[in-house]
C-alpha positions in Angstrom: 61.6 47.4 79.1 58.7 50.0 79.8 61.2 52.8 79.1 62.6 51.3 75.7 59.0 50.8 74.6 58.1 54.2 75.4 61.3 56.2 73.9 60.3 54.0 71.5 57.0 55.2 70.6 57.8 58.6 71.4 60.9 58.6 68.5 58.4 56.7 65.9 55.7 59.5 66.6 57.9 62.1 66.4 59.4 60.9 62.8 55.8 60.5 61.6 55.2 63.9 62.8 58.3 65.3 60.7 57.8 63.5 57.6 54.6 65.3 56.7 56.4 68.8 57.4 58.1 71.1 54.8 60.6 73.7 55.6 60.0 77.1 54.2 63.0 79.2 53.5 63.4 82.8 55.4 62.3 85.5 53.0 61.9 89.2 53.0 58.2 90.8 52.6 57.6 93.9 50.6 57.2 95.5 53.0 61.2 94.5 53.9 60.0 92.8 57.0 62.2 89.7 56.9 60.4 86.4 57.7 62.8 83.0 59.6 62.5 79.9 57.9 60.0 77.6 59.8 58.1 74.2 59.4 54.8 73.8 58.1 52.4 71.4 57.4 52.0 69.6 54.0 49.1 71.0 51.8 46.6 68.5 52.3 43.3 70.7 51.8 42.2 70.0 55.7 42.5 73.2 57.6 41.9 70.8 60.9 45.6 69.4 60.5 47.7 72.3 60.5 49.7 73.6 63.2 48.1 76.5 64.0 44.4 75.0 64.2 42.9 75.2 67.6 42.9 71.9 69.3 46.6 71.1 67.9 50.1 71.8 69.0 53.3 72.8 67.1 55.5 70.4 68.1 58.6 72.6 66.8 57.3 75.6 69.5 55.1 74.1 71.8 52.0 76.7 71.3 48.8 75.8 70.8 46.9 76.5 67.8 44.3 79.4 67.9 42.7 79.4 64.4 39.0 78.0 64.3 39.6 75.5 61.6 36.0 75.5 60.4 36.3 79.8 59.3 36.7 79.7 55.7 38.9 82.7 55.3 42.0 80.8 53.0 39.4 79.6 50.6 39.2 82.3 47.9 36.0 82.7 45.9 36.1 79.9 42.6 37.0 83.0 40.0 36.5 80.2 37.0 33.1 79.2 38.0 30.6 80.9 35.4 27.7 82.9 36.5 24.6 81.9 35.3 21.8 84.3 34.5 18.7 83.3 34.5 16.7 82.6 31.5 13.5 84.7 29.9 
């Protein structure tokens, strides 16, 4: 009964795991490197959740994450956001 609860659990974990993932089609850069089709996670705006955060493992490869999730280097700077200058 231990074992049935446990595949179980593993299966429903697993399909939770899978239904937040999008597949990506292969493509070829410009460069003509050409890049397999893969996984990902969902856009969700949390650079914590994604496979290759540090602290979290793709479960489609096995490796650990290795990208400091609190570096803000996908965040582009807000181009719409007017400058102000101060007044005389």
């Amino acid at each position: 009964m231990k074992k049935l609860a446990a595949t179980l659990l593993i299966l429903l974990v697993t399909q939770v795991v899978i239904a937040h993932d999008i597949w990506v089609d292969g493509y070829t850069r410009q460069d003509g490197t050409y890049v397999q089709g893969h996984y990902k996670t969902a856009p969700d705006g949390n650079p914590s959740n994604n496979y290759s955060a540090q602290g979290n493992i793709n479960p489609y490869t096995g490796r650990s994450g290795t990208v400091d999730p609190n570096e803000n280097r996908h965040n582009p700077p807000n181009l719409y956001q007017k400058e102000t200058t101060p007044s005389k």
